[in-house]
C-alpha positions in Angstrom: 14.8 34.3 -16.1 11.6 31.7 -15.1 9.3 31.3 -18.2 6.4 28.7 -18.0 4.7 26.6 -20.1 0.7 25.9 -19.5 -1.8 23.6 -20.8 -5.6 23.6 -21.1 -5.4 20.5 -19.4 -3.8 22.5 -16.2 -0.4 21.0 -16.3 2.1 23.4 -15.4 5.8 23.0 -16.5 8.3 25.6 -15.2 11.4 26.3 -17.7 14.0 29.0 -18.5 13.4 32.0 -21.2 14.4 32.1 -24.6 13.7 34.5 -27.3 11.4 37.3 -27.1 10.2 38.4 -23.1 6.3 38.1 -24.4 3.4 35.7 -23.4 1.9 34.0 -26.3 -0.7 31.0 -26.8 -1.6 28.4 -29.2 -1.9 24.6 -30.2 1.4 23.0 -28.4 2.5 20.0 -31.3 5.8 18.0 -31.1 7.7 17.2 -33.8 10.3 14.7 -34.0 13.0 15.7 -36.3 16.3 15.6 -35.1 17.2 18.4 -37.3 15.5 21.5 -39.5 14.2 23.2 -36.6 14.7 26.8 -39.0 12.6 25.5 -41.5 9.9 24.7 -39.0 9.7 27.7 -37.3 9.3 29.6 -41.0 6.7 26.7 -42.3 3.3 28.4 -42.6 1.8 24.7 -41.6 2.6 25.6 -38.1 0.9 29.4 -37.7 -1.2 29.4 -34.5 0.8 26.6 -33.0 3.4 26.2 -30.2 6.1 24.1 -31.3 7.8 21.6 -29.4 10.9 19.5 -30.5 12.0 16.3 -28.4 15.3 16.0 -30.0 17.1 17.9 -26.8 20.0 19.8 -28.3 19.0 22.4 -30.8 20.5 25.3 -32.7 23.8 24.0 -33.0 24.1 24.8 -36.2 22.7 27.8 -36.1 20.5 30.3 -38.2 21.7 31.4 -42.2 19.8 33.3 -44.8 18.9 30.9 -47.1 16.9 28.1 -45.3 13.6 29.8 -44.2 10.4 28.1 -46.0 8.7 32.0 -45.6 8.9 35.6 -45.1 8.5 35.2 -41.3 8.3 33.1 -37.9 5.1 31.1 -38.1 4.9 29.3 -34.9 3.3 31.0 -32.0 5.9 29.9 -29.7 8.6 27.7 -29.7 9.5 24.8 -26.8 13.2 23.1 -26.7 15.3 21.0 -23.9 18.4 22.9 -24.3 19.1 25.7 -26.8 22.6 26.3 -28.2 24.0 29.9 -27.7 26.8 29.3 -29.6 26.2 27.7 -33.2 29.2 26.3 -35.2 28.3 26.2 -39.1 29.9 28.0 -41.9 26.3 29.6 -42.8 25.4 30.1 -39.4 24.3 34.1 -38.9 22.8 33.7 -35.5 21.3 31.8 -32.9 17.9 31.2 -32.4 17.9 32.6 -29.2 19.1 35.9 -31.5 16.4 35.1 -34.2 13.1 35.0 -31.9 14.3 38.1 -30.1 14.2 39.6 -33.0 10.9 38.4 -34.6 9.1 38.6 -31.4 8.3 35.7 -30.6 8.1 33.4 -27.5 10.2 30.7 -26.3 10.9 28.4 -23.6 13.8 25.9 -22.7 15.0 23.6 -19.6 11.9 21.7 -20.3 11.6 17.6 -20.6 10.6 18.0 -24.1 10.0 14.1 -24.0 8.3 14.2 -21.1 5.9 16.8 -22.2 5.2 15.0 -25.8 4.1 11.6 -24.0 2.2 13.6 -22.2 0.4 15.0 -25.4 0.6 11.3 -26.9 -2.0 10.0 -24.0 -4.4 13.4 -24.0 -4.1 14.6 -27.4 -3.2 18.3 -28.8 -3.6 20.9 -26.4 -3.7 24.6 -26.4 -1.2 26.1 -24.0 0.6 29.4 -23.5 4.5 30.6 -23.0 4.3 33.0 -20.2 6.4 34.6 -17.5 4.2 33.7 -14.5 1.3 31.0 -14.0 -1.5 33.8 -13.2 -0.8 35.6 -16.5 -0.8 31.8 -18.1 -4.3 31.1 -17.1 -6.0 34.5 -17.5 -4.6 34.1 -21.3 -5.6 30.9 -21.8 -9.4 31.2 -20.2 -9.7 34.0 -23.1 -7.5 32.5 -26.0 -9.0 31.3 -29.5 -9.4 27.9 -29.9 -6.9 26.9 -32.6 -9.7 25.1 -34.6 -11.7 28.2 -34.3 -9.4 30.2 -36.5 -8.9 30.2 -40.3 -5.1 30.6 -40.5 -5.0 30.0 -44.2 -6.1 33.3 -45.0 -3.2 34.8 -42.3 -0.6 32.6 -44.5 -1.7 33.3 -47.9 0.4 35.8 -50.7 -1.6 38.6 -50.9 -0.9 38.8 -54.3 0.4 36.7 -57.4 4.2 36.1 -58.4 6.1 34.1 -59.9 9.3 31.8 -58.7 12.5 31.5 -60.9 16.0 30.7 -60.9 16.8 33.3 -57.7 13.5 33.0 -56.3 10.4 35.3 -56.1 10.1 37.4 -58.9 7.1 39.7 -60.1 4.3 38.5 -62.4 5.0 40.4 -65.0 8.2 38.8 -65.6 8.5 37.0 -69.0 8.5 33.1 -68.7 11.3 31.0 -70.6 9.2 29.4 -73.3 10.4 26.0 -72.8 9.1 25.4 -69.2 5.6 24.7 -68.7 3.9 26.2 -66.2 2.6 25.2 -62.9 -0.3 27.8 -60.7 0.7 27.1 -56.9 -2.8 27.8 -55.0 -1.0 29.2 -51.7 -3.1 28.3 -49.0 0.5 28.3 -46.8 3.4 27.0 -49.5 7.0 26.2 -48.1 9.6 28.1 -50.9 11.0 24.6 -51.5 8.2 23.3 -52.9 9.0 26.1 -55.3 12.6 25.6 -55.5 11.9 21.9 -56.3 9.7 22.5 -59.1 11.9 24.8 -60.6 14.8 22.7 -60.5 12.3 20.2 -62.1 12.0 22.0 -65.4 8.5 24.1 -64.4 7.7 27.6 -64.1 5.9 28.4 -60.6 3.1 30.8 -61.1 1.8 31.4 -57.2 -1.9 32.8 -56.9 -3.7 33.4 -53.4 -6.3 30.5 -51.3 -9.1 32.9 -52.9 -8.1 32.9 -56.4 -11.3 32.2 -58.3 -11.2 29.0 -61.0 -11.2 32.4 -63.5 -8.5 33.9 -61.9 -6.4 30.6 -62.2 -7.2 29.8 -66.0 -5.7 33.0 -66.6 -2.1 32.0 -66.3 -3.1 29.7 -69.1 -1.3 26.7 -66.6 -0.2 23.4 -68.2 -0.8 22.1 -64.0 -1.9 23.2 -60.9 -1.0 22.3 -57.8 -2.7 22.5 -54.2 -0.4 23.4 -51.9 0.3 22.4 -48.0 -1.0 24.7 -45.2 -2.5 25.3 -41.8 -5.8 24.4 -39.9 -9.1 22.5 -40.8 -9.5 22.0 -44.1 -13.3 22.1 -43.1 -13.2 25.9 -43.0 -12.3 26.2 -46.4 -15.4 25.9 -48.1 -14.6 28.3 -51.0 -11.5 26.7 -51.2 -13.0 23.4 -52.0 -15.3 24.8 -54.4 -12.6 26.3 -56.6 -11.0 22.6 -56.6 -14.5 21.2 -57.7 -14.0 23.1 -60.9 -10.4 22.4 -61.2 -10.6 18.8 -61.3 -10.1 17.6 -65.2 -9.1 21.0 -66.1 -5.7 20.2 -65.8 -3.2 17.8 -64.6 -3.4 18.4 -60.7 -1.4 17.4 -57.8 -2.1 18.3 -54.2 0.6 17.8 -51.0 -0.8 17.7 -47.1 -3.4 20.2 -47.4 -3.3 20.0 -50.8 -4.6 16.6 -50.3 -7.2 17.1 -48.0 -8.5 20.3 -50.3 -8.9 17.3 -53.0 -10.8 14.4 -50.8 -12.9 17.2 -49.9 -13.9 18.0 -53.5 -15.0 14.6 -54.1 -17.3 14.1 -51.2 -14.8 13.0 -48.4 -14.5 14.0 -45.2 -11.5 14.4 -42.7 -10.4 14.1 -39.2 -8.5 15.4 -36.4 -6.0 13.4 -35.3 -5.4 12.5 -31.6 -1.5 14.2 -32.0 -0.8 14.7 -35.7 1.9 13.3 -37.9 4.7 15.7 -37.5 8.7 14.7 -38.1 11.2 13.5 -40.9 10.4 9.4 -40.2 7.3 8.5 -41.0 6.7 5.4 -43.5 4.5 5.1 -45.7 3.4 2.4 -47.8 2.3 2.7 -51.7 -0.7 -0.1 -52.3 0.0 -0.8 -55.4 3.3 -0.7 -56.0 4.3 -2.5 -52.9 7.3 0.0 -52.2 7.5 1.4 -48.8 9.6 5.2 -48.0 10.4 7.3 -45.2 8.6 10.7 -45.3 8.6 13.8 -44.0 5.1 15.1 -42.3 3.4 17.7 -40.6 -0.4 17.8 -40.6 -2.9 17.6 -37.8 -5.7 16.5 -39.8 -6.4 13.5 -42.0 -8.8 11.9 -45.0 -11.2 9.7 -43.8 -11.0 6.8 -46.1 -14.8 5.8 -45.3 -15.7 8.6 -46.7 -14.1 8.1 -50.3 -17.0 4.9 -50.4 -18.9 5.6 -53.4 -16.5 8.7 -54.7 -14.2 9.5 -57.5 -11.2 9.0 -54.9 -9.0 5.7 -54.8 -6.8 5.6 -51.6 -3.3 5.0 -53.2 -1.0 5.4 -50.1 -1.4 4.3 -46.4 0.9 5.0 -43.0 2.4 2.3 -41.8 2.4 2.9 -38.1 -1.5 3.8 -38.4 -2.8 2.9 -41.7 -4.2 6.9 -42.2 -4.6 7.9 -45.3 -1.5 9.1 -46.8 -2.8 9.8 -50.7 -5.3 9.4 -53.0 -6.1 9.7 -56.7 -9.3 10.8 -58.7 -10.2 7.9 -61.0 -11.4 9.8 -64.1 -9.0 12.9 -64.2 -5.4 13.1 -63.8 -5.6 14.2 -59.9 -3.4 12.7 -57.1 -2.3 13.6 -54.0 -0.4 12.8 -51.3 -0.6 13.8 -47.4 3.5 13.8 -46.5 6.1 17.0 -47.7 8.5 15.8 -51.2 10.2 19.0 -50.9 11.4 17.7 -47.3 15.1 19.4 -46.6 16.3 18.8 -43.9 14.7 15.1 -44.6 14.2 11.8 -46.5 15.0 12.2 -50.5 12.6 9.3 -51.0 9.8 11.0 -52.5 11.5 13.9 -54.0 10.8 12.2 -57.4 7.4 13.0 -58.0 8.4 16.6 -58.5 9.9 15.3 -61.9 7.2 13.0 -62.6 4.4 16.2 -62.1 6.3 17.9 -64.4 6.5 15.5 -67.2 2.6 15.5 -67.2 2.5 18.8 -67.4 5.6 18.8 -70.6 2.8 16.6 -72.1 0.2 19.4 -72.8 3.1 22.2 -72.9 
């Protein structure tokens, strides 16, 4: 069956179905992993967007029940060169062919996936739409949302607090173990293994909702808080910000991605769009004052403008080294840092997994 892929631009690139038969639109990204396409589709980073992978075999190892980063599909729509209808893994429950059909949601395939992201590379991000015929395409797309138009942080967010232990979400109410300290997650669109990580570290993950007040946070009596990564312009979360004003010196903090732009914000920095985003498992980054370069894992649209930070509390701490954008910052009177790129990156690099200890030993220190 024909399915097509538009852009705003009016490039039209003719494919094959897969998953669900539905039109969709949204922001079309690439990313440039050459593996963890499950936990992309399930990262709440990537709600409103079209996702587009230019490694061109995917699924071959299928889909299990323990690698999804959420309760659900977050993409919009999903774009691939060739999908693989019949996995080979020993967790493997299903292909993703099998898994958007069931979620409802809309790929394509038989695309040059490459092709299409140079594209994107010379004219910037893009929305587009998945649909089953060019006329349909453009009459969705001459109505659709702008994806910077759209506060998807409030989509993502728990609609309530819990708590994360040893087999995953539990209710608040559940008693902690005394000897972890604990750590309040603002959710403003949290992977689970940024949870899982933190655990494994020693902590106790206490997750509260984007609009949790600097009250409502307090009240978990937390030893650290973190600010966690999500979707869209930071720029639209006003209250947000102001609830990280208050937060700075209350306790130890530490912010990743969004987390990070949340915390330049709160200081008096601004940030950007950027032309394509930062989105893959090889992305190096430099540390300026320690010298050490690592590979990261990213996914953001959006970055600090270190121009801004002139005259703040912020010190830029970490650049990229293919573009020299900010990639993390730290609050020179209170024990804030930050950092733009994903620690808890699986599939990915291991090279920054350590700060997940290092948070946590802070934290042990007013336990």
């Amino acid at each position: 069956m024909k399915r097509f892929l538009l852009l705003s631009d009016g490039s039209i690139f003719q494919g094959s179905a897969l998953g669900a038969s539905t039109n969709s639109s949204g922001e079309v990204v690439f990313n440039t992993g050459m593996t963890g396409y499950q936990e992309i589709l399930t990262d709440p980073s990537y709600a409103g967007q079209i996702v587009m992978l230019t490694y061109p075999l995917v699924g071959n190892y299928g889909i299990n029940d323990d690698d999804f980063e959420s309760g659900r599909i977050q993409v919009s729509g999903f774009i691939v060169k060739e999908a693989c209808d019949e996995p080979s893994n020993w967790r493997s429950a299903k292909s993703i062919d099998q898994l958007l059909k069931e979620r409802n949601i809309a790929g394509i395939q038989g695309l040059d996936t490459r092709m299409i992201t140079k594209h994107i590379r010379s004219a910037g991000v893009t929305m587009g739409v998945i649909c089953d015929s060019p006329e349909a395409g453009k009459a969705i797309l001459s109505s659709a949302k702008k994806y910077d138009d759209s506060d998807f942080v409030a989509q993502v967010t728990t609609s309530e607090p819990y708590k994360w232990g040893a087999s995953g979400r539990e209710d608040i109410s559940d008693e902690d173990p005394a000897s972890r300290p604990r750590l309040v997650v603002l959710d403003c669109g949290l992977k689970y293994n940024i949870l899982r990580r933190f655990w494994s570290a020693g902590c106790r993950p206490i997750v509260v909702p984007c609009d949790a007040t600097f009250d409502d946070i307090m009240s978990h009596k937390p030893d650290g808080i973190l600010l966690s990564p999500g979707p869209g312009d930071p720029q639209r979360l006003q209250p947000v910000i102001e609830t990280v004003k208050q937060l700075i010196g209350a306790r130890p903090m530490f912010g990743i991605c969004l987390g990070n732009q949340l915390l330049c914000h709160a200081v008096g920095g601004e940030t950007y769009k950027l032309k394509f985003g930062h989105r893959g498992s090889n992305h190096a980054v430099r540390d300026l004052e320690t010298g050490k370069v690592t590979i990261t894992s990213q996914n953001h649209g959006y970055a600090v403008d270190p121009n801004s930070l002139e005259g703040t509390r912020a010190i830029v701490t970490q650049l990229n080294v293919n573009d020299d954008t900010v990639e993390g910052i730290r609050i020179k009177d209170a024990d804030a840092w930050s950092i733009q790129y994903h620690p808890e990156a699986a599939p990915g690099p291991w090279d920054s997994r350590p700060y997940f200890h290092q948070f946590t030993e802070k934290m042990k220190v007013g336990h």
